[in-house]
N, C-alpha and C positions, 0 to 999 in steps of 0.2 A: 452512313448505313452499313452494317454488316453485312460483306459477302460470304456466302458460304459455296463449299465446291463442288461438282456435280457428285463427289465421292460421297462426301458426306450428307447431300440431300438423300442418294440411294440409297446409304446405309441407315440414316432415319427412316424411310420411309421402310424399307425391308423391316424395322425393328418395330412399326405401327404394325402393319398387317400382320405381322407374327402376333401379337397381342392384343390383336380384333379376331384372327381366326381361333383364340384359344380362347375368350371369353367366347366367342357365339358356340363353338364348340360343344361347353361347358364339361368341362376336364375332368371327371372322377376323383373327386379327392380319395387318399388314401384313409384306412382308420387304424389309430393302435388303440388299444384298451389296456391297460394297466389295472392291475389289482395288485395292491398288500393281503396278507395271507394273516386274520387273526390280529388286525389293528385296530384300536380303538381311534376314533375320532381326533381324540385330543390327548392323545399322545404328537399332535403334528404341530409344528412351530405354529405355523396361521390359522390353526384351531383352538389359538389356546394354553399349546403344552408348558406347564413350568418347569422345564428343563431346557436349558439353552441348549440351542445347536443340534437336537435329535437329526432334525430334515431338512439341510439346507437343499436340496436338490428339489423335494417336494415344495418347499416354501418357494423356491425358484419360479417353478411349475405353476403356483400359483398367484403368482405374479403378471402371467402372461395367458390366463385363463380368466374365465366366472367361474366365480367359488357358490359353493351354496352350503347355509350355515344351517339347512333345517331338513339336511337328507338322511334316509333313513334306507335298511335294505330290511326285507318283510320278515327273516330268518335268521336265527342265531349262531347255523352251525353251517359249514362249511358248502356241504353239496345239495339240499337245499336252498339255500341261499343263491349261489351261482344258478342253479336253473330257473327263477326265477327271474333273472335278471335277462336270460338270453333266450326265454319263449315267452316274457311276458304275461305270466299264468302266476297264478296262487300256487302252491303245493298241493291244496287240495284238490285241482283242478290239471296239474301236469302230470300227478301220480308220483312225482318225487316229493314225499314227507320223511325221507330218510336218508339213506347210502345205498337203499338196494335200487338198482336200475330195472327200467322194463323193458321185456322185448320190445325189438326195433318195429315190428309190424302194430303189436300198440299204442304207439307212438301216434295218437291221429292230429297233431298239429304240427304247427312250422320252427325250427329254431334261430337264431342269427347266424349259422355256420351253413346253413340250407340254404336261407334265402339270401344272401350275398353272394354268395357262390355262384345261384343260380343267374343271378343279375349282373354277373362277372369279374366279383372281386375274385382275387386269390385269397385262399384263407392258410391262415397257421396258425399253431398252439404252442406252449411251450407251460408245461407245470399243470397240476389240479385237470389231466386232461378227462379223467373218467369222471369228476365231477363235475365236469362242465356243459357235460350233455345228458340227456335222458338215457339213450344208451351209450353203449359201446361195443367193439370198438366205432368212431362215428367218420365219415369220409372226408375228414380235413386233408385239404391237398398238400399241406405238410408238417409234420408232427416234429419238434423242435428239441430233440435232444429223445433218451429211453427216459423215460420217468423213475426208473426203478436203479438205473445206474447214475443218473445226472448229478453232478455235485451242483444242485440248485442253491446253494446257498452262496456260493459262489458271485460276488458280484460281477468279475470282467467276463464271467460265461454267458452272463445277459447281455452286454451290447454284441457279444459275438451271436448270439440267439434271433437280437434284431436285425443284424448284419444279413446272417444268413437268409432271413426271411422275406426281408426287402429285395432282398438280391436274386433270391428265386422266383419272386412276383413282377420284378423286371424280367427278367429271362423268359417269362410267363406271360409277356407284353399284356399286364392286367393289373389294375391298382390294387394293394393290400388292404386285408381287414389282417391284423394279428391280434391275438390275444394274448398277451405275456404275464404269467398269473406269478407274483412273484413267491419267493417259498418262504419270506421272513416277514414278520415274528414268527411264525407256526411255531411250536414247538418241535423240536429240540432247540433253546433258544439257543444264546452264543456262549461254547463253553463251559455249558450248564449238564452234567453228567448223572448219571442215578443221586435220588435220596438228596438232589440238589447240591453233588459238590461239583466245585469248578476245575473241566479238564481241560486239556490243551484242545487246542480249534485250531487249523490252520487256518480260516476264514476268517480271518482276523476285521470287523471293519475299523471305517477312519477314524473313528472315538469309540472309546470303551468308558462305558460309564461306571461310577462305585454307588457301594452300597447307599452312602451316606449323600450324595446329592440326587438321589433322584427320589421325586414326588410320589406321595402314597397316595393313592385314589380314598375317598371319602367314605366309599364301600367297604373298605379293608382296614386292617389293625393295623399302627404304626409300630414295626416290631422287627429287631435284626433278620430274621430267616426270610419274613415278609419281602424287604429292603432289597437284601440277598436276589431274591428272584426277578425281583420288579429290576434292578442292577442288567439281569441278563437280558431281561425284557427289551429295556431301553436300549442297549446296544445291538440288540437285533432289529430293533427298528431302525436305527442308524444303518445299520448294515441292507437293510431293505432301502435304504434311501440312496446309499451307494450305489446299488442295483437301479435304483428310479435316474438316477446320473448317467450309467453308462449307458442306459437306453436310448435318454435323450441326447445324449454323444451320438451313439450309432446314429439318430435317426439325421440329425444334423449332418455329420458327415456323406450320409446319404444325399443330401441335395434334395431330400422330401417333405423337408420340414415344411414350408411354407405350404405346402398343398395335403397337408396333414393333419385329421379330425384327433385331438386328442381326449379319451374320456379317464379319469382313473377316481377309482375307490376301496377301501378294503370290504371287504365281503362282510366281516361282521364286527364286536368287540374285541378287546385283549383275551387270550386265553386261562383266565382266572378268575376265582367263583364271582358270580352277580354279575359276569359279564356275556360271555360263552355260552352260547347253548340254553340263553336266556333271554327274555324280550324286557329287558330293564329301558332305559332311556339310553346308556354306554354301551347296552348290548346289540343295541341296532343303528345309533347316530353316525355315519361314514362320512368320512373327509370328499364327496362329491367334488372334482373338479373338470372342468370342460372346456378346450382351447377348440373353437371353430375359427381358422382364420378366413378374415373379413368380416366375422359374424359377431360373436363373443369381443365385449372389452376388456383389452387388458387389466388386469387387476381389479376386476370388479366383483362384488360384493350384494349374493344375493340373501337377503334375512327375513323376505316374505313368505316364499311358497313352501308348505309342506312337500318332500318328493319324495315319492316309492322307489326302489330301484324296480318295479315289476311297470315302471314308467320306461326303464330304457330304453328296449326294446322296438316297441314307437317311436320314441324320439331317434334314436340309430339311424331307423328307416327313415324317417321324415330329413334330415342331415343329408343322406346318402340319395336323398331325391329316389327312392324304391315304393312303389305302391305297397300302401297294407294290405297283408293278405286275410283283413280281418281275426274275428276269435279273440282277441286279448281281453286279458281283466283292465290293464293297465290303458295309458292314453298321453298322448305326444305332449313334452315342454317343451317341444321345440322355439314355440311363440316364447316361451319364460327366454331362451338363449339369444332370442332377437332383439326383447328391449319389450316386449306384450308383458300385459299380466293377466293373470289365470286365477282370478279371485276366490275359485271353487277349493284352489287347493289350501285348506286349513288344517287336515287330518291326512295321518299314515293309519293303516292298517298291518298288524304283526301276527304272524303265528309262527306255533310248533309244533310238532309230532311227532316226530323218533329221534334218539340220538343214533351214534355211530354202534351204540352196542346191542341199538332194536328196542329198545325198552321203549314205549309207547306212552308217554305224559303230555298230549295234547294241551295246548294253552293260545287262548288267543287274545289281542289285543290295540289299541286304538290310541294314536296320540296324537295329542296338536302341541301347537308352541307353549303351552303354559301347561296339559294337566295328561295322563296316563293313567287309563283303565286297563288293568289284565285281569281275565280270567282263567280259572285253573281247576278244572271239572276231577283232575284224578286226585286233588290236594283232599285228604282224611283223615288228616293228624297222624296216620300210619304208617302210609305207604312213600318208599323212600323214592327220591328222584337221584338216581345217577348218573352220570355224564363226563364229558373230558375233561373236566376240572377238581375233580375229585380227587386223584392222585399228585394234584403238584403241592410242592414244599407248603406254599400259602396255604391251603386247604388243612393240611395236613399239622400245622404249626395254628392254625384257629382251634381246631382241635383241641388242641393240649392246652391253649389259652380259655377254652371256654370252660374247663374244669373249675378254672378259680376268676372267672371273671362272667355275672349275670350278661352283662351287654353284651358278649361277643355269644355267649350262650345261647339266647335270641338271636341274635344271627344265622346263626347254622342251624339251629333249629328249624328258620324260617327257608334256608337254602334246601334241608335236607326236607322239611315236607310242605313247605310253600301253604298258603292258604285260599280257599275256592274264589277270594277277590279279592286287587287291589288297586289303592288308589293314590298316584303321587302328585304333588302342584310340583312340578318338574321345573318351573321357573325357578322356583326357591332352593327344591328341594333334588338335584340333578341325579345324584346318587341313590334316590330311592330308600332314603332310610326312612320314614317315619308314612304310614300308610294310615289315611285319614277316609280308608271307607265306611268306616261307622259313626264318623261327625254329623250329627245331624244337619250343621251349617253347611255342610259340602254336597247335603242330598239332592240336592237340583242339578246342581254340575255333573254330578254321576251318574244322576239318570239322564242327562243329555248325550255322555259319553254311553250308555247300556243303550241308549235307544239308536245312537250312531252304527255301533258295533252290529246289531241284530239288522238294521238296515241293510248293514254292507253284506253279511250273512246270508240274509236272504238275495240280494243281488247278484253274490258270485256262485251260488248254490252251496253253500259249505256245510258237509253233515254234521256238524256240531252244532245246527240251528237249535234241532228240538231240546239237548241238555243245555245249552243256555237259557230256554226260554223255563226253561224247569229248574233254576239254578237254584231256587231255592230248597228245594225239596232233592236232599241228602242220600235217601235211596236211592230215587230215580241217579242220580249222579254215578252213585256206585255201583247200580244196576250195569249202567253203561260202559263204566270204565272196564269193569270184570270182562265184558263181552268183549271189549278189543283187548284186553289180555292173552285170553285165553286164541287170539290170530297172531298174538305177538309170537317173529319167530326171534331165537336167541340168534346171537355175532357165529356161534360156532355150527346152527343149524342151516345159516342164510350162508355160509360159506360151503358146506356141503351140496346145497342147492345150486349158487351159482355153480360151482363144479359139474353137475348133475347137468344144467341147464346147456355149458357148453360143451359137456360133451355128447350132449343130444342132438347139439346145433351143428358140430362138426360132421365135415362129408360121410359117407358112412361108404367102406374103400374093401371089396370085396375081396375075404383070402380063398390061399392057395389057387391062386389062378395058374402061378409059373412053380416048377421046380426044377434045378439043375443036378445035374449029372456032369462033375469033371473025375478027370483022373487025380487018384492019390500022391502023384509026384511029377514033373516034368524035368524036362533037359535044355540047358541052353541051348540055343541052337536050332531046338526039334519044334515039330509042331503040334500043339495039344487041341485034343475037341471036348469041347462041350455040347452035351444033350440036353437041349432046353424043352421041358416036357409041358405045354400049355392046355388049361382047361379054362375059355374064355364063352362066359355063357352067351345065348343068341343075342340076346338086346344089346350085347357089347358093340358088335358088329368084329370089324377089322381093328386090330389096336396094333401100335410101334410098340417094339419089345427092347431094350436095349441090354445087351450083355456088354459085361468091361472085364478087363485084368487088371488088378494093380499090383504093384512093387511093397515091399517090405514094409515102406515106409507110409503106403497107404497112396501114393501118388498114380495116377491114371496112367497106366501102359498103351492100352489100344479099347477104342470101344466099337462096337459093332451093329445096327440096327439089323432088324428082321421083321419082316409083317408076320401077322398070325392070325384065326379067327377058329373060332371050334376047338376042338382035342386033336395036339396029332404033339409029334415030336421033330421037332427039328435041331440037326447038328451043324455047329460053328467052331470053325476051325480058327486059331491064334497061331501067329509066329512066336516064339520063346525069343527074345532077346539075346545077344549072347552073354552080355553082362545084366546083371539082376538086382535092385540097392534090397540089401540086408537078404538076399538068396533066398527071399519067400515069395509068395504069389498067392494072390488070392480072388476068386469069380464072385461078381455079381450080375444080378439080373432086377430088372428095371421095367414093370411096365405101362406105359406114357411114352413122353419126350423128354418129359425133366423130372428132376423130386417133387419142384412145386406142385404136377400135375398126376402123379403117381398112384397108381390102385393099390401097386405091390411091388413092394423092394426088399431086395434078402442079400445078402452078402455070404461067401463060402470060411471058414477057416482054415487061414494061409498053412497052405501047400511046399515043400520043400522044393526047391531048383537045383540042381545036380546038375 
């Protein structure tokens, strides 16, 4: 019989109760979320793509996760889309059906950044951060780089991004929730410069793909320019997948892997026509993947359930063991990620309402595994739909194709004014080419999908109930659409607003409180006064004043506090240095504690030193 020695009974047994107190404990797992920015589905190795080797990182990823092969996100453009996903609401129920945010105090429900927070995760953002909340700016306890400086295309800036964030939510003695929204494919793809020529990139990723091997989507014309683009496409997907690698580096090296909920999908389609900014089948199918460990099997494969991403949200909280704080449209697959099934889920629901330039072409829509119903209330053979797909080379190059070719003709025709119904067997027909809502064989299937749709409409309260139910009748249609025209504001009017908005929202910091009085010139050596002349009305009360001198160069000499309250004048006397950098000098007056907290700050124009 084996002896073993009192050392090593102790040390088993120290390493039992270490791993009985952390299960009864029940530890917080951490969560990342992951987004690609403007990916289609099946641009992804394990969705499909026929192009080798786009995402070995993601295909990694889903190796060691459930996959779900029938997920869908409710919107086709960007900031939409993500609010949906992280309050759990419709658009037409969170107020975001656009890009224009709404004040924070209308805000009357909860997002994922509020309620993990409140429940004690540390949170962080990094990328897409204004669109990922109703408003802004929103109180993430830490914001992952400037958005507006960040070289987000950058893949090794992402594991540093996770690095960071991990490392602040230790520090933070609190498990992470991060959000790391990656910025590829977005456009500017890789490379890809005006009018579609190819410029230098430093961000080079690990493969660069050509024109000639990469696959044309079914929806688009096989055609060099086309080729061209879809070229730059695919290597920013790659290059987004580089970025999915160094995350999952960072988190590894972390030592948090294992206790790490992972969710990733991209937000919507590729950003080209029939995809973007449109509720086709490719405009809303998203690469869903979900690593819970313990929970989730490795490399499993789910091809039953319909999933909304306005489902996440629920689900998150159910994961994260967080009571719901009610109000959702959406409702927990947590059970789908255990191994249950949720038989209910056979249909997504889609819609749209503004693009990024305000133009208001509402459209809504209903899918299940085999068939797709949209409707499109402003479609009048007229009126044109535009969006962020309109200006790329593809767009632009069907164009010039549709002059001398009928079928591409019909295309853009169909893209540029869409029509008030359609209908695709999406099992056959993925792409969406051939629209079979006037087959009389197909009339029963469409009114099962029209009667689903109006269902779900009246359920979530969506004001487009009444011009659906009026679809047929062509005025009322137009009627309607005229009236939300005429509230549509343009890209250049909504940005005058927001301007307008914050600066109404900003503190409002009450002048000429202080005015100085120094002398026209000093002397090394001597001593200079300032007259600080104060009008600080009653409800001020007492306020810190602060006066400073600085040197030539702008650097602080001597600063000097003073209380005040009322009207009076008080003088402050300064030693001159005997030495002075660049022989100027110049008074300020200050009053608060700091800039941060400032009513009034004025600076003198430097003074000679003699």
């Amino acid at each position: 019989m084996r002896r073993y020695s009192a050392a090593m009974i102790r040390l088993f047994s120290c390493a039992l109760l270490s791993l009985c107190c952390s299960v009864l404990s029940g530890a917080q797992p951490n969560l990342l979320i992951i987004t690609a920015d403007d990916m289609s589905c099946d641009s992804v190795g394990v969705y499909g793509c026929k192009l080798k080797d786009t995402t070995p990182n993601m295909d990694k990823l889903a190796a060691q996760s459930l996959r779900f092969n029938q997920a869908h996100v409710v919107v086709g453009n960007c900031m939409p889309s993500r609010n949906v996903m992280w309050s759990g609401k419709y658009p037409h129920n969170n107020g975001i059906e656009g890009f224009v945010p709404i004040p924070r105090e209308e805000k009357k429900y909860p997002v994922l950044g509020e309620i993990v927070k409140d429940a004690g995760w540390f949170t962080g953002i990094r990328h897409k951060v204004s669109h990922s909340t109703p408003y802004s700016p929103f109180p993430w306890d830490i914001v992952l780089g400037d958005e507006r400086k960040d070289n987000a295309k950058n893949p090794p800036s992402w594991g540093k991004a996770a690095t960071t964030g991990i490392e602040a939510a230790k520090k933070a003695g609190k498990p992470f929730c991060l959000l790391l929204n990656i910025a590829d494919p977005h456009k500017p793809f890789y490379a890809e410069g005006k009018g579609g020529k190819t410029i230098p990139d430093d961000n080079v990723p690990s493969r660069v793909f050509t024109p000639e091997e990469v696959p044309v989507p079914g929806f688009l014309p096989d055609d060099p320019i086309v080729r061209k683009e879809l070229s730059h496409y695919y290597s920013s997907v790659r290059r987004a997948d580089d970025s999915v690698g160094e995350i999952l580096a960072a988190l590894k090296a972390s030592g948090q892997d294992e206790n790490t909920i992972i969710v990733f999908l991209s937000d919507h389609g590729m950003p080209l026509p029939f995809a973007k900014t449109q509720l086709y089948h490719h405009s809303s199918r998203t690469p869903l993947m979900i690593r819970w460990p313990g929970v989730t099997k490795a490399g499993a494969v789910d091809d039953e359930h319909m999933i909304s991403t306005v489902d996440l949200l629920p689900t998150i909280l159910d994961m994260l063991q967080i009571k719901q704080p009610g109000g959702f449209d959406g409702s927990s697959f947590a059970g789908v990620l255990r191994g249950e099934k949720q038989p209910e889920r056979t249909m997504v629901f889609k819609e749209h309402n503004e693009n990024s330039g305000g133009q208001n072409t509402p459209m809504r829509a209903v899918q299940t595994k085999d068939w797709l119903y949209i409707f499109s209330p402003w479609s009048n053979g007229k009126r044109i739909m535009t969006g962020a797909t309109n200006g790329t080379s593809t767009c632009r190059q069907m164009r010039v194709l549709a002059k001398s070719n009928e079928q591409i003709a019909g295309r853009i025709d169909l893209f540029d004014h869409r029509v008030p119904e359609e209908a695709y067997e999406v099992r056959y027909d993925p792409d969406a080419l051939t629209n079979l809502i006037a087959k009389p064989e197909n009339a029963a299937q469409v009114a099962a999908l029209e009667k689903a749709l109006e269902d779900w409409m009246v359920r979530t309260g969506d004001p487009l109930l009444e011009v659906f139910r009026k679809r047929e009748d062509a005025a009322f249609r137009e009627s309607y659409i005229s009236n939300l025209e005429k509230q549509q504001v343009s890209r250049k009017d909504r940005k005058a607003n927001k301007a307008e908005m914050k600066k109404a929202a900003a503190p409002k910091k009450p002048a000429a409180l202080i005015s100085l009085e120094h002398p026209e010139s000093v002397t090394h050596g001597q001593k200079a006064i300032v007259k600080l002349k104060h009008n600080l009305p009653e409800d001020l009360g007492e306020k810190p004043i602060q006066i400073t001198i600085k040197d030539g160069s702008g650097a602080r000499i001597e600063r000097k506090e003073v209380m005040a309250s009322g009207t009076g004048v008080i003088e402050v006397t300064f030693d001159i240095p005997a030495e002075v950098k660049g022989k100027k000098i110049s008074f300020a007056g200050l009053v608060g504690k700091s800039i941060k907290d400032t009513l009034q700050h004025l600076q003198s124009e430097p003074v000679p030193v003699e």
